[in-house]
N, C-alpha and C positions, 0 to 999 in steps of 0.2 A: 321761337325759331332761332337756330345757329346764329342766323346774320345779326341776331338784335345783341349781340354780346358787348359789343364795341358801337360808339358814336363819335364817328369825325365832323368836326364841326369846324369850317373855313371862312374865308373874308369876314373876317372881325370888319364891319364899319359902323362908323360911328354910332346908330342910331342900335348896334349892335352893344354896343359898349357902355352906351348911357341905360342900357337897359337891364346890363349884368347889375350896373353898379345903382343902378334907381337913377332914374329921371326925375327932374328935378321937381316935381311934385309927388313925393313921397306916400302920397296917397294911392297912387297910381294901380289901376287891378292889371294892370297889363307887366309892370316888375314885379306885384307879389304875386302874379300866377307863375311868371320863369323863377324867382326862385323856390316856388313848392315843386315844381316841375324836376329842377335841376338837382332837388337833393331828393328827389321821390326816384331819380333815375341811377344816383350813384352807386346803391345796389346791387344792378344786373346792369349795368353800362362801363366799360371802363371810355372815357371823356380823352378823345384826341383836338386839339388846336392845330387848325390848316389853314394858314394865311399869309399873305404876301408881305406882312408887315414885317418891319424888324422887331428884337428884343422889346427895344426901348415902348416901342407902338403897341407891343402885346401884354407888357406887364399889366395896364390899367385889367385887363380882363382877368387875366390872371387869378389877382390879386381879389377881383368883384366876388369872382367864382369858391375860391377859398374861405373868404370871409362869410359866403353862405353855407362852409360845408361841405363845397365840392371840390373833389381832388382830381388831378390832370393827371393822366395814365405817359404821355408824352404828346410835345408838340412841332408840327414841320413849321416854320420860320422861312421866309424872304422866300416864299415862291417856290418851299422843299429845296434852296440851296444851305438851310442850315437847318439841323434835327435837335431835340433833346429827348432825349432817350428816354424810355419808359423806365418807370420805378427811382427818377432822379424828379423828383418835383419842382417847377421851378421855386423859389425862393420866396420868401413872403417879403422881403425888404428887394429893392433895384440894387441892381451887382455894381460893384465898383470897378474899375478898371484895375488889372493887378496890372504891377512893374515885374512882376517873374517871368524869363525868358519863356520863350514856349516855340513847340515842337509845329505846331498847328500855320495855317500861311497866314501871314499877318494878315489883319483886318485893316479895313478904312480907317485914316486917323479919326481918334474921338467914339468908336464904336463903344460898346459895352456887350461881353460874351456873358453869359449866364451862364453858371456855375454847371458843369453836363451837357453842355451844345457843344454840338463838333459838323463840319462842312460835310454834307452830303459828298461833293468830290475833293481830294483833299491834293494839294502840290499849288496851290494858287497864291498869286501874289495879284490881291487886287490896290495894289498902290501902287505895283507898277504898271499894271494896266491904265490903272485911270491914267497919270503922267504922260503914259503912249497918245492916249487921246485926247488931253490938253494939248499935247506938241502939234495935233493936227488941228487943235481950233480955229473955226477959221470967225471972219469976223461979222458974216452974214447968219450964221447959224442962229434961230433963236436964241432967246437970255434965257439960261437955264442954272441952277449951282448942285452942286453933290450934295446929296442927303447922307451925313457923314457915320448914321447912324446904325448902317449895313454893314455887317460882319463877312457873308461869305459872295457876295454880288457885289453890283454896284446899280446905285439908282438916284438918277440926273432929274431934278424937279422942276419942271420949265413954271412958267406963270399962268399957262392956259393950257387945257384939254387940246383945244387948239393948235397953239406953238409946242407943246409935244410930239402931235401928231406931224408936224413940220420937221420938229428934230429927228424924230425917227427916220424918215425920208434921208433928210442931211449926213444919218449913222448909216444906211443902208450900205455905200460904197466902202464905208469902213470897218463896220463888221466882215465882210468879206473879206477883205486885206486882212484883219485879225486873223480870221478864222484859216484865211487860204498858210499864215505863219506858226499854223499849228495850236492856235486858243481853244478852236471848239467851243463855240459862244452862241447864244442866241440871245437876241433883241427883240421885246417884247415891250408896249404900253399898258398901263394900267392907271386910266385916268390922266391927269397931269405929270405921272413919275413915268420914266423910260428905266427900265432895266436891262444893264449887261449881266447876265447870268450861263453859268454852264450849262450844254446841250443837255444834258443827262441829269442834270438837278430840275426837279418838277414836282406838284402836289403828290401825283401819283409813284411818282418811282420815292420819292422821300417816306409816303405811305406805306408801300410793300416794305421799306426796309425797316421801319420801325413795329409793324402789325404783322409781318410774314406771311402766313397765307391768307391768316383773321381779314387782312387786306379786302380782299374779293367779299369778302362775307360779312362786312357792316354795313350798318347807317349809317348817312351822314344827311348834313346840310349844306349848301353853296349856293349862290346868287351871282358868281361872277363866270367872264367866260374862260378866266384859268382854273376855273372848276371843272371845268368839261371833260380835262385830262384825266379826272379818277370819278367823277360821278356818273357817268357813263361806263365804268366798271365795277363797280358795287353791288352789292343785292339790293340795298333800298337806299335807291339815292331820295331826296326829298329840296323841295326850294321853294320861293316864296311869289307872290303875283305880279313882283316890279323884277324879276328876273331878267337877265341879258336870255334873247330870243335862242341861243344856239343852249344854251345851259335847261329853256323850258321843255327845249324840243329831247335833250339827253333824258330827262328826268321820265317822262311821259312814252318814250319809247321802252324804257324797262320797269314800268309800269310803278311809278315813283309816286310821291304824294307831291302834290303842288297846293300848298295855302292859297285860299283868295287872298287872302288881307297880307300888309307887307309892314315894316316894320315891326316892334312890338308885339305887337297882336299874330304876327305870321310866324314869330320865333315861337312863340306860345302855344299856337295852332300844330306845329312841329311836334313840341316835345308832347304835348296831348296826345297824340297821334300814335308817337313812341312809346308812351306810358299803356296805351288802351286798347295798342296793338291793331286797330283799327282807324278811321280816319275820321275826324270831326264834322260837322255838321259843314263845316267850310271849304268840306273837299274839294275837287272839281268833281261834276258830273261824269261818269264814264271812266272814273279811273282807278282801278278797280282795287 
């Protein structure tokens, strides 16, 4: 089918990551079925990366994927506020920071751009954003520090899911003041990290800009509920059985595969799935 031409594949976490690159029992049939999987897909797949992470968080997979073979068509970064364009692969070494002026809104100090990422919206200066909301720090807010490793967002790391969830609250009255002076921002949680990001930078609109209309008409994967924003407009969305409730419920309404098993075993369950055109033994009941 049309839609199987492309495979978006988002929220890299961890147990996502040890699994590109082998878990640490080498033995393991659960990394060597994803990588016969991933390079039996390269074929008739071109392979997109959709995740909230930054560069730096994404290279490890990157880097797993290549090493078996597989090449990255393009990938959205920090939540679709930063894209790398199809046909620019990232890099097999981590980029250095260049000292040459650039045209692009500065990044967070300390960041690292890969060579072909450019901001989903571009005229931002997030260092002077952050600055703005250091000056209103107040002294009751949770303990949180900048994750200096985002390029076109900004993402504040508290200590706990928890005091995140506190911070965000505490940002509420402030993002408004941003936004009412003309920012355009939206403030979202994901886990322990708070993201200030642009209204208009998301999985989904970062998707259509790099796939065009291929967009609507792939596969993917996602298990988080910033996933919902474009799995819930795909032809085959697909997730795994430890999914966030609102992502299992998008998956199943467009009649998506949902793996029982999760980690490992449910990445795997996935690509079988996409390989065989059909769903595995571990489908859900009922879905068709």
């Amino acid at each position: 089918m049309r839609f199987w031409r492309r495979l978006s594949r988002s929220d890299i976490n961890n147990s996502q990551t040890r699994l590109i690159n082998g878990p640490d029992d080498p033995a393991s049939s659960s990394s060597s079925n994803f990588g016969s999987s991933s390079c039996a897909l390269q074929p008739g797949f071109a392979l997109t990366l959709a995740t909230a992470r930054s560069w730096d968080g994404t290279y490890p997979v990157s880097e797993g994927l290549q090493a078996r073979g597989v090449l990255i068509a393009g990938a959205v970064l920090e939540d679709g506020a930063l894209l790398h364009l199809p046909g620019q692969a990232p890099p097999s070494t981590p980029p250095q920071p260049s000292r040459e002026p650039s045209r692009e809104p500065r990044a967070a100090e300390g960041a690292q751009v890969p060579p072909g990422a450019r901001p989903l919206e571009s005229g931002r200066d997030w260092n002077g954003l952050r600055s703005q909301i250091e000056a209103r720090r107040q002294g009751w807010w949770p303990a949180f520090e900048w994750q200096r490793d985002f390029v076109a967002c900004l993402v504040a790391r508290a200590r706990s899911s928890e005091q995140a969830a506190l911070l965000m609250e505490a940002w509420a009255p402030l993002g408004g003041e941003l936004n009412a002076q003309g920012h355009a921002l939206r403030l979202f949680r994901d886990g322990r990290k708070l993201y200030v990001a642009g209204q208009k930078a998301d999985k989904w609109a970062a998707l259509q800009h790099l796939l065009g209309p291929n967009a609507q008409h792939s596969a993917g994967v996602g298990d988080g509920a910033n996933d919902v924003c474009w799995l819930s407009r795909i032809a085959l969305p697909c997730t795994l059985s430890h999914a966030a409730p609102q992502v299992l419920a998008a998956v199943r309404e467009r009649g998506g595969f949902v793996s029982r098993r999760a980690g490992h075993a449910g990445i795997a369950d996935v690509l079988s799935f996409l390989l065989q055109a059909h769903g595995p033994a571990n489908r859900e009941p009922g879905v068709p």
